[in-house]
ZABA-16275 format. One line per field, with one value per residue (C-alpha): residue in one letter; x, y, z; residue number from 1. Coordinates in Angstrom, 2 decimals, padded with zeros to 5 digits. Each point is the difference from the previous one (the first is absolute). Layout:
BEGIN
rest A; ...
u X; ...
v Y; ...
w Z; ...
nr NUM; ...
REM end
This chain:
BEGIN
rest X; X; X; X; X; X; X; X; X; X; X; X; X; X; X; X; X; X; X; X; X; X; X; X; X; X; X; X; X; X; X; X; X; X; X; X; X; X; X; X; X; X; X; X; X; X; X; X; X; X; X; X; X; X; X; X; X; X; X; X; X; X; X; X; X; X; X; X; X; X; X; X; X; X; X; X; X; X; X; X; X; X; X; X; X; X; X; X; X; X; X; X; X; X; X; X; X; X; X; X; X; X; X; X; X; X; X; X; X; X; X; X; X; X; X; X; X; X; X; X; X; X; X; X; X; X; X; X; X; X; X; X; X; X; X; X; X; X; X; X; X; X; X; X; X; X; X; X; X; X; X; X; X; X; X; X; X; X; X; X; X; X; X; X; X; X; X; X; X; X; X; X; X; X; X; X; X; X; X; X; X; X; X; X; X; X; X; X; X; X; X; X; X; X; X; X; X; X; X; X; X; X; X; X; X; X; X; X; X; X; X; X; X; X; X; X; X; X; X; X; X; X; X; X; X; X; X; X; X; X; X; X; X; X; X; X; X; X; X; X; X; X; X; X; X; X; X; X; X; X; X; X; X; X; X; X; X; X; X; X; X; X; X; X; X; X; X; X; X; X; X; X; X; X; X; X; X; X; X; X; X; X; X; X; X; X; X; X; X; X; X; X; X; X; X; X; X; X; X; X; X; X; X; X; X; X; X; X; X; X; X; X; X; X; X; X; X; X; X; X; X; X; X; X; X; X; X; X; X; X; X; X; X; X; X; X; X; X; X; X; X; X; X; X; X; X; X; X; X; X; X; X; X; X; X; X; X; X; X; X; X; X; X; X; X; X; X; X; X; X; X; X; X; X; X; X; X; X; X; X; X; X; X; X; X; X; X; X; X; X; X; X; X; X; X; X; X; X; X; X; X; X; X; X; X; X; X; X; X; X; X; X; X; X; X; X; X; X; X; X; X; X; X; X; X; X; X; X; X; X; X; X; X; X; X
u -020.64; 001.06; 003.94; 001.26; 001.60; 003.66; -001.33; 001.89; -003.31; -000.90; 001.02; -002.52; -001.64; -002.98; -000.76; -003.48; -002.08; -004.04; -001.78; -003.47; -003.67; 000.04; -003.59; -000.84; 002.66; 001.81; -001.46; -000.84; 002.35; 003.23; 000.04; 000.01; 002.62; 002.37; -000.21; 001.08; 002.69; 001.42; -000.25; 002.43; 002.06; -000.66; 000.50; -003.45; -001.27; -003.45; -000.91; -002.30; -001.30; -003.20; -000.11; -003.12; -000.78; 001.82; 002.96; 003.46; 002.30; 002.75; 003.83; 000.40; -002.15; 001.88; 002.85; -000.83; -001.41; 003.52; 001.74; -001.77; 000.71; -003.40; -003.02; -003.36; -003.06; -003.15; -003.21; -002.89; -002.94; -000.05; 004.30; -000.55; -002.59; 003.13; 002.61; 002.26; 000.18; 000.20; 002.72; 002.23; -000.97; 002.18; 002.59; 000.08; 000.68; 002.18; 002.32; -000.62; 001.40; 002.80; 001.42; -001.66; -002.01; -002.54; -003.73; -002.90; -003.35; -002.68; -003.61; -002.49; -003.04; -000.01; 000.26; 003.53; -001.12; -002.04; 003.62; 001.09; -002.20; -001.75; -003.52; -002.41; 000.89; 003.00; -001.85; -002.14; 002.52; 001.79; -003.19; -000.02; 003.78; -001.14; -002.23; 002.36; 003.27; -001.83; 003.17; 002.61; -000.21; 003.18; 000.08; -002.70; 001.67; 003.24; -002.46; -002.17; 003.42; 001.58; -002.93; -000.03; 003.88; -000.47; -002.76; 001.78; 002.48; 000.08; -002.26; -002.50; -003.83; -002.08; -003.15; 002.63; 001.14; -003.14; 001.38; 001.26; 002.42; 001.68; 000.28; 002.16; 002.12; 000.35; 001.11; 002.44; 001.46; 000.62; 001.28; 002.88; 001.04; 000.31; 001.95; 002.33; 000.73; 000.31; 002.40; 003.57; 001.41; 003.22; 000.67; 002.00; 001.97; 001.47; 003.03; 001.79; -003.25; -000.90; 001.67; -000.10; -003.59; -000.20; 002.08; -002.38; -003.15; 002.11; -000.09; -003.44; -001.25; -003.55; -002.80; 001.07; -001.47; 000.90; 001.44; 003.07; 002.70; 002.76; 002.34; 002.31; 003.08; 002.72; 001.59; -002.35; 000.14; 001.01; -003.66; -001.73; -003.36; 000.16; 000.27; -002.86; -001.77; 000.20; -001.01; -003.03; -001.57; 000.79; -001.38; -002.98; -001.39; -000.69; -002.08; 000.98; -001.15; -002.99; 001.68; 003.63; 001.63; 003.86; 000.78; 002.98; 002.77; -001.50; 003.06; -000.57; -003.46; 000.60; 002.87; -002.58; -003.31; 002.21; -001.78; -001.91; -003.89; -001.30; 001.66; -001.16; -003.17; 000.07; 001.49; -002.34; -003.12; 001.52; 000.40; -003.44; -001.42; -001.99; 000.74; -001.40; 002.70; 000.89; 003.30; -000.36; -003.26; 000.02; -002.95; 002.81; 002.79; -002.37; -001.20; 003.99; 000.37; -002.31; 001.47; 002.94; 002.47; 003.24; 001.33; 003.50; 001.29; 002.74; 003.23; -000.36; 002.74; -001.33; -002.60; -001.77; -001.41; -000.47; -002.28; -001.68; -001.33; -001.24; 000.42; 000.61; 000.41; -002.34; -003.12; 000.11; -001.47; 001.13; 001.97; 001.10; 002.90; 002.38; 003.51; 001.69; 002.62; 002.95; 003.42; 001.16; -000.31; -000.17; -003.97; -000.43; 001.39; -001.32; -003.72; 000.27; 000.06; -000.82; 002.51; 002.33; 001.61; 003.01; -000.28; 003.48; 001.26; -000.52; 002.28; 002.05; -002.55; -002.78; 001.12; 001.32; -003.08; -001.85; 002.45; -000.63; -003.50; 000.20; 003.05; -000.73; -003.62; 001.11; 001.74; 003.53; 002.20; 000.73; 003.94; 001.55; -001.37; 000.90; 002.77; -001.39; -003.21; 002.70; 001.42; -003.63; -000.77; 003.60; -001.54; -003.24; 000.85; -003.07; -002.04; -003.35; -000.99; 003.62; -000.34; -003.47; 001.00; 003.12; -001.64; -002.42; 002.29; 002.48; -003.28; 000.55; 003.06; 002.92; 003.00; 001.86; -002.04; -000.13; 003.55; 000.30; -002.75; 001.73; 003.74; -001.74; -001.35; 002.54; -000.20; 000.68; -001.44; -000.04; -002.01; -002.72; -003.66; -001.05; 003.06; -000.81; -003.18; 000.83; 002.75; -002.46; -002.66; 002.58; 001.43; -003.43; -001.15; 003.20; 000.12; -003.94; 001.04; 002.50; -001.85
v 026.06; -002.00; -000.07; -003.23; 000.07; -001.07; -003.58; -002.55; -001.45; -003.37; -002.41; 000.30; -002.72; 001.37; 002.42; 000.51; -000.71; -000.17; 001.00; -000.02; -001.07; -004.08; 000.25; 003.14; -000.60; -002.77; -002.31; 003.13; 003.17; -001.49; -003.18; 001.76; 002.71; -003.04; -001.82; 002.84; 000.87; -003.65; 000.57; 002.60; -002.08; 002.16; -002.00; 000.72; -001.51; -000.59; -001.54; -002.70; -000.83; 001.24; 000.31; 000.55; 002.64; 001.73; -002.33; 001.65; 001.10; -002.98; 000.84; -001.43; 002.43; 002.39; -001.20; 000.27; 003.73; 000.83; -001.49; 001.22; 003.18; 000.90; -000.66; 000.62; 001.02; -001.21; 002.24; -001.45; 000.22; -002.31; 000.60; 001.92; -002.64; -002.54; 000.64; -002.44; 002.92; 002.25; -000.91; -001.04; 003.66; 000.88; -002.37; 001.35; 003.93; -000.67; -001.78; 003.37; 002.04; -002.10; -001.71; 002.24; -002.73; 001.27; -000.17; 000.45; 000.03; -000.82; 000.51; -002.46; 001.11; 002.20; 003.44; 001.43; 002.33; -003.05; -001.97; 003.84; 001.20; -003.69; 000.96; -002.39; -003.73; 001.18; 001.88; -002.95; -002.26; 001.90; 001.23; -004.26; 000.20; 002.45; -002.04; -003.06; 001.87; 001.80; 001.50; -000.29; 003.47; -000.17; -002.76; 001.54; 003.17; -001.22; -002.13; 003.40; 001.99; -003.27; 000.28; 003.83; -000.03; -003.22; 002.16; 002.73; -001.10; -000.48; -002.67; -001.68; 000.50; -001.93; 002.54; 001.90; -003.32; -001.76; -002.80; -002.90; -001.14; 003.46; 000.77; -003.67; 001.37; 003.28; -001.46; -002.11; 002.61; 002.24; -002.98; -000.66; 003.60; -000.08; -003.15; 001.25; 003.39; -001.87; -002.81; 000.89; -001.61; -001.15; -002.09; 002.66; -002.82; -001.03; 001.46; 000.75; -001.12; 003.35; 000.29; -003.64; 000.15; 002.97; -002.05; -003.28; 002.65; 000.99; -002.68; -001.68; 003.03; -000.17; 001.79; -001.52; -002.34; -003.70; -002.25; 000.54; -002.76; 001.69; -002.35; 000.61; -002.12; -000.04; -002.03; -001.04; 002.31; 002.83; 001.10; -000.85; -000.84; 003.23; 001.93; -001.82; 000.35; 003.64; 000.55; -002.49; 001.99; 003.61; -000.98; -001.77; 002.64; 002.26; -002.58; -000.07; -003.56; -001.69; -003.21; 000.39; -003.35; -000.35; -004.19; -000.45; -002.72; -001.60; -001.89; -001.56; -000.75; -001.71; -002.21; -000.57; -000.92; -001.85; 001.92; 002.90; -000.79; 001.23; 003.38; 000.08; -000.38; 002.46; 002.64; 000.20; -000.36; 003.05; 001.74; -000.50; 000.05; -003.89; -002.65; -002.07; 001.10; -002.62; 001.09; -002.78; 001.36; 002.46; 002.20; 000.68; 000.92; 002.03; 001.73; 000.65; 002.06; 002.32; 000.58; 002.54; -001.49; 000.59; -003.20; -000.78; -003.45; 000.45; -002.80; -001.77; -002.76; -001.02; 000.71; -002.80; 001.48; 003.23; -001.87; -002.41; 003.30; 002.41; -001.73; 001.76; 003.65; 001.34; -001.61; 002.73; 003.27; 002.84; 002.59; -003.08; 000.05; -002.89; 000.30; -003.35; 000.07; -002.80; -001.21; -001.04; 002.67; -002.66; -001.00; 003.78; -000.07; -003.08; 001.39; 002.79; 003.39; 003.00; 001.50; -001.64; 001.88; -001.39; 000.87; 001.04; 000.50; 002.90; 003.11; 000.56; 003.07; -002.00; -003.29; 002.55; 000.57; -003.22; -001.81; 002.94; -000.26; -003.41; 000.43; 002.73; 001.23; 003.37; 000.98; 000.06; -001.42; 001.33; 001.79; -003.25; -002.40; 001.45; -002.22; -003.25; 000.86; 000.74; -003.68; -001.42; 002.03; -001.76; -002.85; 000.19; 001.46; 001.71; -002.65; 000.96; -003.86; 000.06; 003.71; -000.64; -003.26; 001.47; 003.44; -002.24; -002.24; 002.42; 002.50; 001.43; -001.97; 001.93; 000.99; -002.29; -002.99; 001.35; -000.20; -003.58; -001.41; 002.26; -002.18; -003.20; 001.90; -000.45; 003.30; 000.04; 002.66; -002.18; -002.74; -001.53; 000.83; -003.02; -001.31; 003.36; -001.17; -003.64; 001.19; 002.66; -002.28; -003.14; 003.11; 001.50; -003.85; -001.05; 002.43; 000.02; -004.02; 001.19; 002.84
w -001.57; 002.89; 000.38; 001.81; 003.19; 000.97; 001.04; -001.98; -002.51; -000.07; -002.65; -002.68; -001.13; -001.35; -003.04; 001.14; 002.87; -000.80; 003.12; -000.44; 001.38; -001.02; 000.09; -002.19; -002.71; 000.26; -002.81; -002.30; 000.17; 002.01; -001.63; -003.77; 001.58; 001.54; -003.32; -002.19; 002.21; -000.21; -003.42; -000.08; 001.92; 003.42; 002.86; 001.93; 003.33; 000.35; 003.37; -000.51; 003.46; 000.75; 003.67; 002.46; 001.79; 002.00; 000.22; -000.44; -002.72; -000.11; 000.11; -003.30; -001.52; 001.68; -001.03; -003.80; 000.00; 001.44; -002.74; -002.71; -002.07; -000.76; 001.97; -002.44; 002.60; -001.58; 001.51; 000.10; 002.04; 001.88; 000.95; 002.95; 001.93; 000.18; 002.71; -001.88; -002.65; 002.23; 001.50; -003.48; -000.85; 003.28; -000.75; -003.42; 000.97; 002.36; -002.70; -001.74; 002.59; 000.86; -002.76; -002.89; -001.62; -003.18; 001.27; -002.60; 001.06; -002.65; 000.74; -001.15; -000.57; 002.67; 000.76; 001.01; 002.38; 002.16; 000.45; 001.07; 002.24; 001.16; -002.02; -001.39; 000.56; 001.46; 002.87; 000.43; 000.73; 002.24; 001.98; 000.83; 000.75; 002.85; 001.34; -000.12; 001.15; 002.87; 002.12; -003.09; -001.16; -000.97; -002.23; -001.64; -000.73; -001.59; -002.42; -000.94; -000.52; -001.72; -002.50; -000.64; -000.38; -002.54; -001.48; -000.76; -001.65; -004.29; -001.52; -001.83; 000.19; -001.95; -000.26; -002.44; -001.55; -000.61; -002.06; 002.37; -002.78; -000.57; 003.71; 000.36; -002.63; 001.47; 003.06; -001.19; -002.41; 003.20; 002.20; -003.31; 000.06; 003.87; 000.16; -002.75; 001.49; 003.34; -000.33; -000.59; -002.49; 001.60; 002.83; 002.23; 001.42; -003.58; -000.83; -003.81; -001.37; -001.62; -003.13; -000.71; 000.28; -002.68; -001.77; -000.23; -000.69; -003.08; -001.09; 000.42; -001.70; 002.15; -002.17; -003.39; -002.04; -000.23; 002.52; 000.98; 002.28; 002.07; 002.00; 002.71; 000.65; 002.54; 002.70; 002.98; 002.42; -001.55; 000.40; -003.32; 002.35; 001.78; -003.56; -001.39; 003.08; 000.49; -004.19; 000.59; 003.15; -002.02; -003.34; 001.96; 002.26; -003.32; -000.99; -003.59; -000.53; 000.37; 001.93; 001.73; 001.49; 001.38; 000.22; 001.89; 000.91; -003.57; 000.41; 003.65; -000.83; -003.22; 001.89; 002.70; -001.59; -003.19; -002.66; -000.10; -001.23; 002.74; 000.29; -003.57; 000.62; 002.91; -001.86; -002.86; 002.48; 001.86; -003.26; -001.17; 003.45; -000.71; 002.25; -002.99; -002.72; -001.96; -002.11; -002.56; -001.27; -002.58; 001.85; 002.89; -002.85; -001.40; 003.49; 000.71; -002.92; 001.00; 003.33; 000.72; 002.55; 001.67; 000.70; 002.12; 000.25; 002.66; -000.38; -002.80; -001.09; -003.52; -002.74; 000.28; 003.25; -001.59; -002.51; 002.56; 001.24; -002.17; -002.93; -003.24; 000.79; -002.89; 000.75; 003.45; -000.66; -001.80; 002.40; 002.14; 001.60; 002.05; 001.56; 000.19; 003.03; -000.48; 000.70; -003.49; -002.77; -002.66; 000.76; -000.46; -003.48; -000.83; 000.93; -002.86; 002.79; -000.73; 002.37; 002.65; 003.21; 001.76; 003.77; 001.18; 003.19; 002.18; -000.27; 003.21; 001.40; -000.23; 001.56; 002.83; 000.04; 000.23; 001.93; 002.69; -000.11; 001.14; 002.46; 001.76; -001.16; -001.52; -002.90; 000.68; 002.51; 003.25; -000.06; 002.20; -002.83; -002.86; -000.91; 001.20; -001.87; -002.66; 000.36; -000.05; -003.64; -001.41; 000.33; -000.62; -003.62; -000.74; 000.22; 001.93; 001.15; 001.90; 001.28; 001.60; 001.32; 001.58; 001.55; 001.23; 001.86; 001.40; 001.46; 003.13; 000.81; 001.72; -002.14; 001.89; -001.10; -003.64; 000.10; 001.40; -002.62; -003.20; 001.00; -001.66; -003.28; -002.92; -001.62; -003.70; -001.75; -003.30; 001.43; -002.39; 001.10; 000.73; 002.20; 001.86; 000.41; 001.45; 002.50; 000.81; 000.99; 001.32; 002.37; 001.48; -000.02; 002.18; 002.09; 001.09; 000.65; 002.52; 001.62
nr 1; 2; 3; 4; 5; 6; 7; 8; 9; 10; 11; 12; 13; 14; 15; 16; 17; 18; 19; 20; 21; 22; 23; 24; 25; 26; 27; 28; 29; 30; 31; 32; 33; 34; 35; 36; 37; 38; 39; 40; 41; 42; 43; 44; 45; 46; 47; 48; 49; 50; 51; 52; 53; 54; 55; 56; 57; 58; 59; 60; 61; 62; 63; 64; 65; 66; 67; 68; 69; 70; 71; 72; 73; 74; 75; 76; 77; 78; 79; 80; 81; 82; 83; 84; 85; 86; 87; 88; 89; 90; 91; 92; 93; 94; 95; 96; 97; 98; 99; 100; 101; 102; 103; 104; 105; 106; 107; 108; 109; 110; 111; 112; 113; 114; 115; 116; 117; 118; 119; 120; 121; 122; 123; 124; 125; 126; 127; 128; 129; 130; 131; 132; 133; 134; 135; 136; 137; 138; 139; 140; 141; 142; 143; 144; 145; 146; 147; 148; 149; 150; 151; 152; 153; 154; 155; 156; 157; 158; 159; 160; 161; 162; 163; 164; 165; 166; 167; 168; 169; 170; 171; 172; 173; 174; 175; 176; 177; 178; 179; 180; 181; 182; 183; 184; 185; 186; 187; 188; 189; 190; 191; 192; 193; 194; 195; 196; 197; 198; 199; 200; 201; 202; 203; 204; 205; 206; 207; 208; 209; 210; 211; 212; 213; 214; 215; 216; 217; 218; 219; 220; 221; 222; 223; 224; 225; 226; 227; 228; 229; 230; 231; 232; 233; 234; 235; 236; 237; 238; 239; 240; 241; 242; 243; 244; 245; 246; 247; 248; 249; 250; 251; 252; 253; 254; 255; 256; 257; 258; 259; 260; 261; 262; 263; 264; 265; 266; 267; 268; 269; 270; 271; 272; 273; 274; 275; 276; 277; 278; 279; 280; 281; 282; 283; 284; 285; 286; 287; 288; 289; 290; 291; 292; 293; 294; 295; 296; 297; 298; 299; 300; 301; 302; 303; 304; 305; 306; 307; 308; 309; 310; 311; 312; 313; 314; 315; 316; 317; 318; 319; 320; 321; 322; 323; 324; 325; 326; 327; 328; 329; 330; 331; 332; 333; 334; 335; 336; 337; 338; 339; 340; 341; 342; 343; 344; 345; 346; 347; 348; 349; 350; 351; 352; 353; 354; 355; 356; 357; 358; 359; 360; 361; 362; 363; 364; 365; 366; 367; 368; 369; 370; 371; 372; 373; 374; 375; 376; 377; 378; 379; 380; 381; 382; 383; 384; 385; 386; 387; 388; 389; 390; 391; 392; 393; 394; 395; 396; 397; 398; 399; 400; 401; 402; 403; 404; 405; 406; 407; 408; 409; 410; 411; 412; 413; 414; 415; 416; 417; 418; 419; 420; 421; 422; 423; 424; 425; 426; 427; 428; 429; 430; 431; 432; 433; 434; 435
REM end
């Protein structure tokens, strides 16, 4: 098993990256292997340029094996004639080495040891590649080790599964296991989220029966988002529903597009994955009830938009879940929950914490700005929106300068969330003019 390096890994934007021979499998093997996986909801890439000859790998092909977690290696026989593969297959292990990414070969209808020891098709295409890459011996030896390495390493061969349909599954069974023992299921960069987020599992209850409606309320900024956020990407990566979907700033969008019909009709197309959905027909009702789904709808100010959305909660599937995030408590209650959180403001520890994160990059203060950072927490009052925005502002200033800016903040450690909020922002906003 490869263990990553201390390189920093790229941001990942991938699940899975398909590399594979566009002409031996693209429109049989890849394409039914890319459209399960999407029906998992994996986020795959599957290049679909086919380019001639000889002409390079391009950077933004590159650029998506790095950030993927899992790169699937599709053998086949005719993998090992194209220098394009070739080269992804470099690109691919040296991810492995550095950053740790998951590969999986799987070898279609080919044998293993051909890929391993370049037999077969495979020794036919590279007995051309000597003849075209006369004097670029070495080229040509990093692409027979990259294959033997790639080789070597656990898979899928499809003499042993013979059925193209059961090696697809296969495949994607493994990639869900990976994925799930691979991501971590906290942002490291949140802070106090921990128990709150055992908290919210409590009480959606995931596994049982029915649907069930949890709400969380609380003032903005005091990190209701961030909460909802965090339990969306954990609950998500295991994959316990068929369809997941977070819709955010409901409330911006509704003031912006004066209704919301078409986030309506976006959400239940994503749900049901059909363009075509048409909510007012009772086919599509009928279609959502059969689908599990873990829905968040992120800032909502009313119920009507609640019901402009997903309409009446029972018609989803059963084992659904949503969280509503809001403001006012009231359209919780009046929407019949199953369970409501209030998010409260950060003990003292952890806004230390996350005020210093953003301040100085670490997790406490240095000694000589203890007491200013002390000063700063006063006023921020727990609330995250106002610690981030702060740390942010006063980063690598001088002590000297923290103390000149801190003179104009008002500290009152009783200060209502969302006046620390406005002086917050009216303070960084002034003082950016002035700079």
């Amino acid at each position: 098993m490869a263990v990553a390096s201390s390189s920093a890994s790229p941001q990942e934007k991938y699940d899975v990256f398909l590399s594979f021979r566009g002409a031996d499998t693209r429109y049989n093997f890849t394409s039914h292997l890319y459209a399960a996986l999407c029906q998992k909801q994996i986020n795959a890439f599957m290049d679909d340029e086919e380019l001639e000859r000889g002409e390079q790998i391009s950077p933004s092909l590159l650029n998506a094996i790095e950030q993927s977690k899992i790169s699937l290696i599709i053998f086949s026989q005719g993998y090992a004639s194209s220098r394009w593969c070739l080269e992804e297959l470099e690109k691919i292990l040296e991810c492995m080495d550095k950053y740790g990414q998951i590969v999986m070969p799987v070898f279609h209808n080919i044998d293993p040891s051909d890929a391993r020891s370049q037999n077969g098709t495979f020794g036919d295409a590279f007995a051309k590649h000597e003849e075209r890459f006369k004097g670029r011996q070495e080229m040509l030896q990093r692409w027979r080790a990259a294959l033997k390495k790639a080789a070597d390493l656990s898979g899928f061969d499809s003499n042993v599964i013979r059925s193209e349909f059961e090696l697809v599954q296969e495949v994607v069974k493994a990639v869900l296991m990976r994925l799930n023992n691979a991501s971590p299921l906290i942002d490291e960069n949140l802070v106090g989220v921990d128990s709150r987020i055992k908290d919210i599992e409590g009480l959606l209850r995931i596994g049982f029966a029915g649907v069930r409606k949890i709400g969380i309320w609380g003032a903005g900024g005091i990190g209701k988002t961030t909460l909802a956020r965090a339990i969306f990407n954990k609950i998500s990566e295991n994959r316990h529903f068929e369809s997941s979907y977070f819709f955010e700033n409901i409330r911006e969008e509704s003031e912006k597009n004066k209704g919301l019909t078409g986030l309506q009709q976006q959400i239940i197309c994503k749900i049901l994955g059909d363009k075509n959905a048409n909510i007012g027909s009772p086919s599509t009702i009928r279609r959502l009830g059969r689908v599990k789904v873990f829905i968040v709808l992120d800032d909502v100010t009313n119920l009507k938009q609640i019901e402009s959305l997903i309409g009446d909660f029972k018609y989803l599937g059963l084992g659904s879940r949503i969280i509503i995030t809001t403001r006012d408590k009231q359209v919780l209650e009046n929407c019949h929950m199953d369970g409501i959180y209030e998010t409260k403001i950060l003990s003292d520890d952890a806004a230390l914490q996350l005020f210093s994160r953003h301040a100085f990059r670490q997790e406490r203060p240095p000694k000589d700005f203890r007491k200013l950072a002390g000063r700063v927490l006063s006023y921020a009052n727990g609330v995250p929106l106002a610690l981030k925005v702060l740390g942010s502002f006063l980063f690598k200033r001088t002590k000297k300068k923290w103390e000149s800016q801190l003179v104009n903040l008002n500290i009152n450690d009783h200060r209502d969330i969302q006046e620390v909020l406005k002086v917050s922002h009216n303070y960084i906003g002034q003082h950016h003019h002035n700079a």
